[in-house]
C-alpha positions in Angstrom: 43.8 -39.9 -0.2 44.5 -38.7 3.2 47.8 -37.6 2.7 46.1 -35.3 -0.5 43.3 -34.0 2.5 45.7 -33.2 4.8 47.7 -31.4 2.3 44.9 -29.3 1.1 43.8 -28.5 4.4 47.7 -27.6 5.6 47.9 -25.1 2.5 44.8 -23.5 3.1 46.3 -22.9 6.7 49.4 -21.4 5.3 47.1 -19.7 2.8 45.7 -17.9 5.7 48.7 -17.4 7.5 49.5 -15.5 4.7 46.8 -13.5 4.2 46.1 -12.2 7.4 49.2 -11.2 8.7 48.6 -8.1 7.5 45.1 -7.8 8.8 43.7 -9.0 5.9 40.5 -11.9 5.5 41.4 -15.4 5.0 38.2 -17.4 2.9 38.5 -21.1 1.4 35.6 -22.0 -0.7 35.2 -25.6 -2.2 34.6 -25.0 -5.7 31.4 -26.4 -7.3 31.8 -30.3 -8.6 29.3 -31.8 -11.2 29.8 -35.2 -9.2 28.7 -33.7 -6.1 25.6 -32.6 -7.0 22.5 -35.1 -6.9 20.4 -32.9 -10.1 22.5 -33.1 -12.8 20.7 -33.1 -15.9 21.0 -36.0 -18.1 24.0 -36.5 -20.7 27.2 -35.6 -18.9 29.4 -38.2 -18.3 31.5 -38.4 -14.8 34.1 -40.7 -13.6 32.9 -43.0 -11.9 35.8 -43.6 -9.2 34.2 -41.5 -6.3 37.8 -39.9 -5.9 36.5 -36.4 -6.0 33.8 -36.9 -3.3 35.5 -39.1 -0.8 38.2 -36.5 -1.2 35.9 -33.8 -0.4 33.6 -35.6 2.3 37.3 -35.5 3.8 37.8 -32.3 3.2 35.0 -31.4 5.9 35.4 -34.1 8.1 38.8 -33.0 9.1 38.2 -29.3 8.6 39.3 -28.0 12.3 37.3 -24.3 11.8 40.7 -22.5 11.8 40.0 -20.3 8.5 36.8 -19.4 7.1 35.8 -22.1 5.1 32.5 -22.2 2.1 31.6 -25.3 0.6 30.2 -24.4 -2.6 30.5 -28.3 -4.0 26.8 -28.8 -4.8 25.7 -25.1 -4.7 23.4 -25.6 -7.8 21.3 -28.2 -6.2 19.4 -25.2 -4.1 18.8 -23.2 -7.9 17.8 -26.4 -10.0 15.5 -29.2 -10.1 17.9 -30.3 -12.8 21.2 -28.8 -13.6 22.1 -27.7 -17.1 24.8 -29.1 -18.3 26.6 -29.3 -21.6 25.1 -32.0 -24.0 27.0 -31.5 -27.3 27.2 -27.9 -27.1 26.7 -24.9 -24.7 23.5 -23.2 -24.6 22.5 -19.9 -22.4 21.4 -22.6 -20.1 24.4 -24.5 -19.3 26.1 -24.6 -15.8 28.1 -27.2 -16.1 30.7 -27.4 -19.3 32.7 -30.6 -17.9 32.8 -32.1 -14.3 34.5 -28.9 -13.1 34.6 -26.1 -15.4 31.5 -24.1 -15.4 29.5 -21.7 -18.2 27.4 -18.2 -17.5 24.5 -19.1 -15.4 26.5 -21.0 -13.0 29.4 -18.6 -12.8 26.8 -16.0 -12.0 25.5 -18.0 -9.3 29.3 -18.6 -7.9 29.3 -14.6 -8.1 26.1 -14.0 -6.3 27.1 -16.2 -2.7 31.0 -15.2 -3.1 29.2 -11.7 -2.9 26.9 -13.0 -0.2 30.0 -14.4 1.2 32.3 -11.5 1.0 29.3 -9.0 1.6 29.4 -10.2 5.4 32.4 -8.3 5.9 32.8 -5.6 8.2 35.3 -4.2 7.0 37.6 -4.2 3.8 40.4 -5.0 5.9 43.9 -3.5 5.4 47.2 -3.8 3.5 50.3 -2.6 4.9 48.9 -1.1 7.4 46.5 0.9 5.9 42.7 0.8 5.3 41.9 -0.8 2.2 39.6 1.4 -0.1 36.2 -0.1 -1.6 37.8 1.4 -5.1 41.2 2.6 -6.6 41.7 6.4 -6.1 44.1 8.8 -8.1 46.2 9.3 -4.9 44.1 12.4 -3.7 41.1 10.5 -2.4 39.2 11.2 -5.2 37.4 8.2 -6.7 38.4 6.7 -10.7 36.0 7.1 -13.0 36.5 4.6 -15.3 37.6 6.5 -18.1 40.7 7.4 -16.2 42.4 3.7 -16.7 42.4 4.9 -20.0 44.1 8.4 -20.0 
């Protein structure tokens, strides 16, 4: 397992590397994990090996703080008493689909702190150089409207 951690946490580096040599923002996030979460609802099965959560518990033990890191793993434990999750079939209720895979209300919830996340920056950043625009423009600086994709 630690050869897995220390792989993960070396291409995240290089991830960032990556990113910002351009100036641009580097952010890991930990995707959400049914097993790490202590409100499942009843009814989904998990394996039982641990593998996942000693791999993440890893994960932030040997983080060194040298990208911007979220750990999302058990977001849904601050929303839910008990976590949705899929018992036979979806429902406009379910979060979690399998161990990893989520449905609507939790991808909304994903949406909402990635936005929190990505809302904290202060600036868009830049690509080639340049400023990065909140929105695609024609080339003139005028805004898109959306019917222009379609012209």
């Amino acid at each position: 397992m630690e050869a897995g951690v220390d792989r993960y946490l070396s291409n995240l580096a290089r991830m960032r590397d990556l990113t910002t040599a351009d100036g641009a923002r580097f952010l890991a996030v930990f995707q959400p994990l049914a097993q790490l979460h202590r409100h499942l609802g009843p009814g989904m099965s998990l394996d039982e090996s641990n593998v996942l959560e000693g791999f993440h518990q890893r994960v932030l033990m040997k983080y060194r703080h040298d990208f911007e890191f979220h750990d999302l793993g058990n977001v849904f434990d601050q929303y839910y008493a008990t976590i949705p999750v899929m018992t036979g079939d979806i429902t406009d209720a379910t979060v979690f689909v399998d161990d990893v895979h989520l449905y609507d209300p939790g991808n909304a919830i994903v949406a909402r702190e990635l936005s929190t996340i990505v809302g904290q920056l202060p600036s868009l950043g830049r690509m080639n150089g340049r400023p990065v625009t909140p929105g695609p423009t024609r080339g003139d600086g005028d805004k898109l409207d959306r019917r222009d994709k379609f012209r």
